[in-house]
N, C-alpha and C positions, 0 to 999 in steps of 0.2 A: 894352826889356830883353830879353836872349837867352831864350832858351826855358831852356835848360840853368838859367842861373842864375837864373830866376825857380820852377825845379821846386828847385833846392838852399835856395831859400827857403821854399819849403811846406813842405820836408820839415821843416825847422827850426822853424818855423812851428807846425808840429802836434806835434813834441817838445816845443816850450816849455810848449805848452797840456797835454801831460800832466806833463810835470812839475809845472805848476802846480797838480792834482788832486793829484799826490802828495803835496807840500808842505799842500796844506789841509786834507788825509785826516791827514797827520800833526802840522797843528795840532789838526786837531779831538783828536787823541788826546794831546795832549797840555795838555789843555785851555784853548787859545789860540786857539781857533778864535772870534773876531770880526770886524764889519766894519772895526773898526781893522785888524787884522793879515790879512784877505784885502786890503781895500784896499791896503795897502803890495805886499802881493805882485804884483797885477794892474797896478796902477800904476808898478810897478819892470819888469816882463816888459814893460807895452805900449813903456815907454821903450826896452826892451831888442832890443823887434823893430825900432822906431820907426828906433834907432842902427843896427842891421842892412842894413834897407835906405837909410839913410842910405850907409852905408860899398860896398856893391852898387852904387849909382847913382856914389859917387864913384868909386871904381875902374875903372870901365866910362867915365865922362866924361876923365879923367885920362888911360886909355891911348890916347882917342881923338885929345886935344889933344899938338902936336907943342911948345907953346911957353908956357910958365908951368905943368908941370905939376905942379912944386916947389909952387910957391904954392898951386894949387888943392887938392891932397894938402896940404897945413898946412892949408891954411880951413875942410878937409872932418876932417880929423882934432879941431882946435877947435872946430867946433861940437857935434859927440857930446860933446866933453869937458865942453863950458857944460850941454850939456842934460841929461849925469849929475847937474853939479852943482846944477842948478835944481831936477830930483828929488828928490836928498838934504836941500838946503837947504829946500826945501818940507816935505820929510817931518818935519826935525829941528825947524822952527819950528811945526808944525800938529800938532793934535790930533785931528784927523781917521785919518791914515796913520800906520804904525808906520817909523819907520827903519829897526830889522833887517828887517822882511820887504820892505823894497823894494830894498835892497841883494842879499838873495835872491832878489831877481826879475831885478835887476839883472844878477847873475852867470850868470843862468838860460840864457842862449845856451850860455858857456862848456862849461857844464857839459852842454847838450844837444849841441854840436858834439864833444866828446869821449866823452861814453858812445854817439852811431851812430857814431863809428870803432870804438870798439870791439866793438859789435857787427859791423859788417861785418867788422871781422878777425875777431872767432870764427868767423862763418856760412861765411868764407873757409877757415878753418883744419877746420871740418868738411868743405866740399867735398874736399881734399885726402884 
């Protein structure tokens, strides 16, 4: 894996994990803080990194290949898609894990991939 994009995964990586303090800092206070609904959460984020470097590895193998790379980008796209859904369906048939907090977990990239742009834009916009 390149250097680059295996540092643009740490950095991800380490945002997911505090966002996931934040979220159980803010279960606890709101008194939901159990190993049902940490589980769901930790269990949604590991899926979520899981699918991350799933999609790293495909993208890097894909540009590599000159011929089916249609196919391999579908195969690589459905499999994250199954293993959202084995998550969920796991979570919603078990009593174990909470559904909402693994769908929170789930979303956990998105939302760490867009709050460090927006911090690099502010820290940019202060340089200026």
């Amino acid at each position: 894996m390149d250097k680059q994009l295996f540092d643009n995964l740490m950095k991800i990586y380490k945002g997911i994990v505090v966002y996931d303090i934040i979220v159980a800092i803010a279960l606890f206070f709101l008194k939901y803080f159990s190993i049902k609904y940490v589980g769901g959460l930790i269990a949604g984020s590991l899926v979520a990194m899981v699918a991350l470097f799933m999609m790293a590895r495909n993208i890097e193998s894909v540009v590599d290949k000159k011929t089916n790379a249609k196919l391999w980008a579908s195969l690589g796209y459905m499999s994250r898609i199954l293993l959202y859904g084995a998550i969920l369906i796991f979570a919603a048939v078990s009593k174990h894990i909470n559904i909402y907090t693994v769908a929170v977990g789930l979303i956990s990239t998105n939302i760490v991939i867009k709050a460090q742009q927006l911090l690099s834009k502010l820290n940019k916009g202060k340089e200026d």
